[in-house]
C-alpha positions in Angstrom: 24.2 -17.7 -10.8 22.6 -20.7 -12.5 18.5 -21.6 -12.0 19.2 -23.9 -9.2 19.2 -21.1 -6.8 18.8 -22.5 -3.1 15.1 -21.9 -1.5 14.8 -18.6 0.1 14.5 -20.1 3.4 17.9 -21.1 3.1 19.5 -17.8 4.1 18.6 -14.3 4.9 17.8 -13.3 1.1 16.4 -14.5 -1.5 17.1 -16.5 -5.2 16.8 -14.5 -8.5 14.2 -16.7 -9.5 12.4 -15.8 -6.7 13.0 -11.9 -7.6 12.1 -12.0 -11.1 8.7 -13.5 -10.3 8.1 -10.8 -7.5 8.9 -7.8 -9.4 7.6 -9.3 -13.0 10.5 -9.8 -14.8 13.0 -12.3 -17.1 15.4 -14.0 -14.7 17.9 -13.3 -17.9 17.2 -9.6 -17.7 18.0 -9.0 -13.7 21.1 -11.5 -14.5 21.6 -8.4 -17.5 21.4 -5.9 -15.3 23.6 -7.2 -12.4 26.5 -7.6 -15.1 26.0 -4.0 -16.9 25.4 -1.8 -14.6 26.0 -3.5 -11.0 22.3 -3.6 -9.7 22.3 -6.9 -8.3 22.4 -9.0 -4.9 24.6 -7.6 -2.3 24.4 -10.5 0.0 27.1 -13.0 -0.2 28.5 -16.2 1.9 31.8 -18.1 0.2 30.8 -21.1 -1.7 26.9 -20.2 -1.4 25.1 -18.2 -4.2 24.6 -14.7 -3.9 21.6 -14.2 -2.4 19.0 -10.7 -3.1 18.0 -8.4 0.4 15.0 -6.5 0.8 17.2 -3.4 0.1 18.5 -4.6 -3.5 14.6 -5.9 -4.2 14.0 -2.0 -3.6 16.4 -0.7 -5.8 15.4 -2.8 -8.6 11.8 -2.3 -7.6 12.5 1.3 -8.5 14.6 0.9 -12.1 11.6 -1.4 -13.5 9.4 1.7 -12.8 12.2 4.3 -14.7 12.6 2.2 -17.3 8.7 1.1 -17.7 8.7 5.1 -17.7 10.4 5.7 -20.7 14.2 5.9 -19.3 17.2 3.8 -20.7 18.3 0.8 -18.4 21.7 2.4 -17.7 20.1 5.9 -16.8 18.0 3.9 -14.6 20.3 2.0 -12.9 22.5 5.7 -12.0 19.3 7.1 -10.1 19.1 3.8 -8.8 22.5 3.4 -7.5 22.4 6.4 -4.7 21.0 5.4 -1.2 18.1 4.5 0.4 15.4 6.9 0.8 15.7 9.0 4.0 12.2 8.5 6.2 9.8 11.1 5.8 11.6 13.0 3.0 8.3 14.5 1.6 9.7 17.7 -0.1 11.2 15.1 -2.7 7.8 14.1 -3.3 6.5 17.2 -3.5 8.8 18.5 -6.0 8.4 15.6 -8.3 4.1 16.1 -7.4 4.6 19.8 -8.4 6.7 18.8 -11.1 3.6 16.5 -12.7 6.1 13.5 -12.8 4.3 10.4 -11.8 7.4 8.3 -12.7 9.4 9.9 -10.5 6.4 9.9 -7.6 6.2 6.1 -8.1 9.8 5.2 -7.9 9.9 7.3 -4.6 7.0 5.6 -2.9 8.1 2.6 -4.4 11.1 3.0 -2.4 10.2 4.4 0.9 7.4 1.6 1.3 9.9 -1.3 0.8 12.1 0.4 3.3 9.9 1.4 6.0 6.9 -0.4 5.3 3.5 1.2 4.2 1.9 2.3 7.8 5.8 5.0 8.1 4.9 5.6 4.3 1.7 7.2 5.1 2.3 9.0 8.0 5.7 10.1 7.9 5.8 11.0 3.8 2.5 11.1 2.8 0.2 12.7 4.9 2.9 15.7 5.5 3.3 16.2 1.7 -0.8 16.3 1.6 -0.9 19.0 4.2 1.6 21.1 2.4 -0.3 20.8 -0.5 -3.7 22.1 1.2 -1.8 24.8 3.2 -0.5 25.9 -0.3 -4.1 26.2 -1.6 -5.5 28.1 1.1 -2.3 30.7 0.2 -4.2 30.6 -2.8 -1.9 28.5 -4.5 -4.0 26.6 -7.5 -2.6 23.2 -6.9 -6.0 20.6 -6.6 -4.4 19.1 -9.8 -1.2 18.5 -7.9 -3.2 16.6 -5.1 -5.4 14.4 -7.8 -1.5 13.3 -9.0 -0.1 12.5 -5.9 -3.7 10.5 -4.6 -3.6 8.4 -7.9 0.4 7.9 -8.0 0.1 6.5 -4.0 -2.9 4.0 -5.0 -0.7 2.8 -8.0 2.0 2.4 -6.5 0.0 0.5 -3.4 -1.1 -1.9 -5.8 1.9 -2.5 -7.2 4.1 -2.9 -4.0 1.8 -5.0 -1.3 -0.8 -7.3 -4.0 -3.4 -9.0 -1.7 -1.9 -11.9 0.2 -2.5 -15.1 -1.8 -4.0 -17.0 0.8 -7.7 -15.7 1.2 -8.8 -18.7 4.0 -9.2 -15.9 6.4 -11.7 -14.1 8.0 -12.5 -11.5 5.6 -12.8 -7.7 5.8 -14.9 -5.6 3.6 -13.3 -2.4 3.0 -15.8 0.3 1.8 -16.6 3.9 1.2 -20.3 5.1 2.5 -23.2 6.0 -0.6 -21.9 9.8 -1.6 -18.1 9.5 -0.5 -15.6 9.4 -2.8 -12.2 9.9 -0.3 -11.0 6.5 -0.6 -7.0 6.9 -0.5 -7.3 5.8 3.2 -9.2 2.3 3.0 -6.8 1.8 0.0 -3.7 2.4 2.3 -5.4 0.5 5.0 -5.6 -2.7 2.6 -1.9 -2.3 1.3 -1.5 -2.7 5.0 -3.5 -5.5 6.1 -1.7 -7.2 3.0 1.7 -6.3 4.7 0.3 -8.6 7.4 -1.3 -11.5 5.2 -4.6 -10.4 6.2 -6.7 -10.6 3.1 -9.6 -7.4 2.4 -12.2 -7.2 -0.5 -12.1 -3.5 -1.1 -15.1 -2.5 -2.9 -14.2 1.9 -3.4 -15.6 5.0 -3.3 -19.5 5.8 -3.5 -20.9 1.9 -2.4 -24.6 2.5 -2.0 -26.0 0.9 1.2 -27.7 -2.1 -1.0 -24.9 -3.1 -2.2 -22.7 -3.6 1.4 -25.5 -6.0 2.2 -25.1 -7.9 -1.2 -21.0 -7.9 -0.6 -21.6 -9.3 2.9 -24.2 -12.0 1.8 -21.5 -13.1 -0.6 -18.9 -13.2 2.9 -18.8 -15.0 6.3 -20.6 -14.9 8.6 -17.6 -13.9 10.7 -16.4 -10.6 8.6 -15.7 -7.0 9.2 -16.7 -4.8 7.6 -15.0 -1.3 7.9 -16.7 2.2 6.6 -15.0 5.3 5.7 -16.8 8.5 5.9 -14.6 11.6 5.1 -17.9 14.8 6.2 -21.0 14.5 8.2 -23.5 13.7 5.3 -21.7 10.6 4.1 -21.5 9.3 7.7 -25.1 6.9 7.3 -26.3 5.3 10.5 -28.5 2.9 7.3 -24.8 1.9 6.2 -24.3 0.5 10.0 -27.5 -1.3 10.4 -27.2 -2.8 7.1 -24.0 -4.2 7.8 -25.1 -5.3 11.6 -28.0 -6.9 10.3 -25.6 -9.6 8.2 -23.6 -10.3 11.8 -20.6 -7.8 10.5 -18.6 -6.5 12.9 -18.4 -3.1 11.8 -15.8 -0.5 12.5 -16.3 3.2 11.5 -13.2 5.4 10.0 -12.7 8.9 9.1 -13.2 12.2 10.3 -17.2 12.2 9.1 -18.3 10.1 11.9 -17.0 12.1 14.8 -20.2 14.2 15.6 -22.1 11.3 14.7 -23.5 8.8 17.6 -21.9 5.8 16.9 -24.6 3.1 17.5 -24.2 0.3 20.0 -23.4 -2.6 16.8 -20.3 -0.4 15.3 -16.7 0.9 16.7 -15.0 4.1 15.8 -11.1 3.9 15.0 -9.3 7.0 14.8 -6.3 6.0 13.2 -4.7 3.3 10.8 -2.4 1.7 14.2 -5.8 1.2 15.7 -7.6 -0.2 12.5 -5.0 -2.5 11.7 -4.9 -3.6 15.8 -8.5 -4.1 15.7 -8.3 -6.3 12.0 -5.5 -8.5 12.8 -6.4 -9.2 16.4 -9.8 -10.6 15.0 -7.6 -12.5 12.2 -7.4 -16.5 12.8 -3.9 -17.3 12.1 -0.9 -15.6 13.5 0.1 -12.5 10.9 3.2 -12.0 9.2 6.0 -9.4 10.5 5.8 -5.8 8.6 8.0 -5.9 5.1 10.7 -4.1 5.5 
């Protein structure tokens, strides 16, 4: 294939050019590895140039984290070459969790996210493999190390696979974590999300003291949401909400900490990431993006 690769919009696929710069390598070295070791574009028209599918993007997605792991190109490309991941296949995950190898973690979420998108990623593979884990612990299994790996492999690998959308232009939403909480694995999943969709999100963490949600919203629209995770009862601050109400927010309220908590008349409880993501991208201006898959 030569640099004059078509636009992507020509066909269903898309130009190595367009790959190398997505997955943040040399052009020469995906040419390299489609000649070595096969790992290439699969989609092909007579007289057109072959052109890369989500699916190859995937596998190759998955070798760059192998071989940025420490494995040989051509070991890579064998673990590589097998099928697509099967949807929901957590015990994988858990045995590379309880195996402590985040290389091996990455290149699986890696995988199952480019094939069935993040929102089926963290319902179907990761919240089962979490709730193994916990029932494990409370057979007195010591395994709280095993959970901090997997939490900190599924953020990386979110960051990696779904960047924020480059456009910023619209309405913006303030992800957040109330003053005392530190759970904040679910606003980052919920952002990897609303990047699927083009719909951009400042996430500010775990622990944001209520000061500083009016300082982020000052800097915002007037127009912006503004959602709060509370994982317990003592992080779930009614000070949080009126802060945020106070700047014109529209504030929704996630997690399990505000359920025995009145929710006030200027905030909205969602109870799940379908119904947060509805809420978000309903409010959005411009018509979002279909889900990667």
């Amino acid at each position: 294939m030569s640099d004059a690769s078509p636009s992507d919009n020509d066909a269903t696929g898309f130009s190595v050019r367009t790959v190398a710069e997505r997955i943040g390598i040399p052009t020469a070295t995906l040419r390299s590895w489609n000649q070595r070791y096969g790992i290439g574009p699969s989609q092909h028209r007579r007289g057109r140039h072959r052109l890369y599918s989500e699916a190859d993007i995937a596998r190759l997605e998955r070798m760059v984290v192998l071989v940025r792991g420490g494995s040989s190109p051509a070991r890579a490309a064998e673990s590589v070459r097998g099928p697509l991941p099967i949807a929901g296949d957590h015990a994988s995950l858990l045995d590379a969790a309880f195996t402590s190898d985040p290389t091996t973690l990455q290149s699986l979420l890696l995988a199952h996210i480019h094939a069935f998108g993040v929102v089926d990623t963290w319902d179907r593979l990761c919240r089962p493999a979490f709730a193994e884990i916990v029932q494990r612990q409370g057979a007195g299994i010591g395994c709280i190390d095993v959970e901090h790996l997997l939490s900190w492999c599924i953020s990386a690998t979110l960051h990696r696979a779904v960047p924020p959308p480059a456009d910023t232009s619209a309405t913006p939403v303030l992800l957040a974590c109330t003053s005392g909480e530190t759970h904040s694995l679910p606003l980052e999943v919920l952002r990897a999300a609303l990047a699927e969709r083009d719909v951009p999100a400042t996430m500010l963490g775990p622990n944001v003291p209520t000061p500083a949600l009016g300082d982020a919203l000052d800097r915002s629209a007037p127009d912006s949401a503004a959602v709060l995770w509370s994982q317990q009862e003592s992080t779930a601050l009614l000070s949080a909400v009126r802060t945020c109400a106070e700047r014109g927010a529209r504030v929704l309220l996630a997690g399990p900490g505000w359920e025995d908590v009145p929710a006030p008349n200027t905030a909205e409880i969602v109870k799940s990431l379908p119904s947060a993501l509805s809420e978000l991208t309903a409010a959005a201006p411009a018509e979002v993006s279909p889900q990667r898959q």
